[in-house]
N, C-alpha and C positions, 0 to 999 in steps of 0.2 A: 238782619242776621249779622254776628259781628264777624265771625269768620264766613268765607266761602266753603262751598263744599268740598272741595280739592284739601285747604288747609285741614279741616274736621277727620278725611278719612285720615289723611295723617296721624291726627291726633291719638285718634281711634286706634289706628297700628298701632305706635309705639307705647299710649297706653296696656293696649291688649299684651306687649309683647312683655312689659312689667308686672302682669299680670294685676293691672289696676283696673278702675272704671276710669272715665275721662275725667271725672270731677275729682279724683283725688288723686291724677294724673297733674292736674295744674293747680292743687291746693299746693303739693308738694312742689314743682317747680317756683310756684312765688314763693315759698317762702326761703328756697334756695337763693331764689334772688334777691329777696329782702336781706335774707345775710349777708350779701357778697356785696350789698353795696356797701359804701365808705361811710364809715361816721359821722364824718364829715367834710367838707371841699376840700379841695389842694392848695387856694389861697389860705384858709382858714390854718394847716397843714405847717405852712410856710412862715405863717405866721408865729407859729407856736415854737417852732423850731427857731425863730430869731430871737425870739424873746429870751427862749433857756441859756442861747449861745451866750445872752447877756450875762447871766450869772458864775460866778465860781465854783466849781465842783471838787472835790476832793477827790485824786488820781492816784494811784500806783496801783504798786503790787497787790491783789487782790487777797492773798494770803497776809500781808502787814493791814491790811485793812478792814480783814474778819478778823483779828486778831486786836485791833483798836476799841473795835465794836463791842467785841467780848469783852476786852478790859473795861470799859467803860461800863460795860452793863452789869456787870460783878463790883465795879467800886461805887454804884447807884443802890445796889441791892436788890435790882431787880432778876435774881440770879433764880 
């Protein structure tokens, strides 16, 4: 048995109390937990973040900077 009897009645409550069966008591928990995991590691994470730090970004005011965007996309013609 994978669980003990003590865990099961457990399950049993809290299922019953969502008004589920147990099986789709713990379909529903993994795949809550499949979400919540990470994408990906924290070195992988850190890595990603050094790399970008490398690059140059274009900064300012976010209003001159929607406003470049637009120019640019209206003298492309993609308007």
């Amino acid at each position: 048995m994978v669980l003990d009897e003590e865990e099961m009645r457990e399950l049993r409550s809290v299922a019953q109390a969502h008004h589920l069966t147990v099986a789709e008591w713990v379909r529903q928990a993994l795949r809550r937990a499949r979400r919540e995991q990470p994408v990906m590691d924290g070195e992988r994470k850190i890595q990603c973040v050094r790399e970008s730090a490398a690059y140059a970004y274009p900064t300012g005011d976010i209003e001159d900077l929607l406003e470049d965007i637009e120019r640019g996309r209206l003298e492309s013609g993609d308007a």
